[in-house]
C-alpha positions, 0 to 999 in steps of 0.5 A: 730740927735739933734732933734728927739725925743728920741725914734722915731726909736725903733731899734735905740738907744740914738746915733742913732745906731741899738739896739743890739738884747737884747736891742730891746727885753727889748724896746718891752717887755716895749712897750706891757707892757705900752700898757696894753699887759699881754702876752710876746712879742716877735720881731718874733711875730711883724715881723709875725703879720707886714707880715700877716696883709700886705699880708691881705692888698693885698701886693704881696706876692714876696714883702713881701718875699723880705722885711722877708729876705726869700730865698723860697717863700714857706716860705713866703706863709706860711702868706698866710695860714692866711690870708686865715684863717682871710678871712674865719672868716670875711666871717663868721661873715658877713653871706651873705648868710644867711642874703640873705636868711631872 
């Protein structure tokens, strides 16, 4: 504990014990705050951007479920969903198709 840096585990505080709740808010609203982020923050927006961007990166939905805590896996597949739609809006903005038919 004596040498690391003070904030290398933003879930834990100075004694190396999990932040309460409150205390996690507060870091994370300062977080986005200093990385020049004007809109709130919340702990459930990190934990579904950290769940989308892992099913976007091919991670097995049933992991995924595991690490959320989700007893349904039909809560989980709800990421899916936008995955989907970011998958959709890539393929749009690549337009293969018309670039193929110039």
């Amino acid at each position: 504990q004596a040498g690391r840096p003070r904030h290398a585990f933003p879930w834990l505080n100075t004694r190396g014990e999990r932040l309460s709740a409150e205390a996690f808010r507060g870091r994370l609203a300062r977080a986005a705050r200093g990385a020049g982020i004007q809109r709130t923050v919340t702990p459930h927006m990190l934990r579904h951007t950290a769940a989308t961007k892992l099913v976007e990166a091919g991670v097995d939905i049933r992991y995924v479920q595991r690490l959320l805590g989700h007893r349904s896996l039909s809560t989980t597949e709800l990421y899916t969903h936008v995955a989907d739609e970011a998958l959709r809006s890539h393929l749009r903005r690549a337009d293969v198709v018309g670039r193929l038919m110039r």
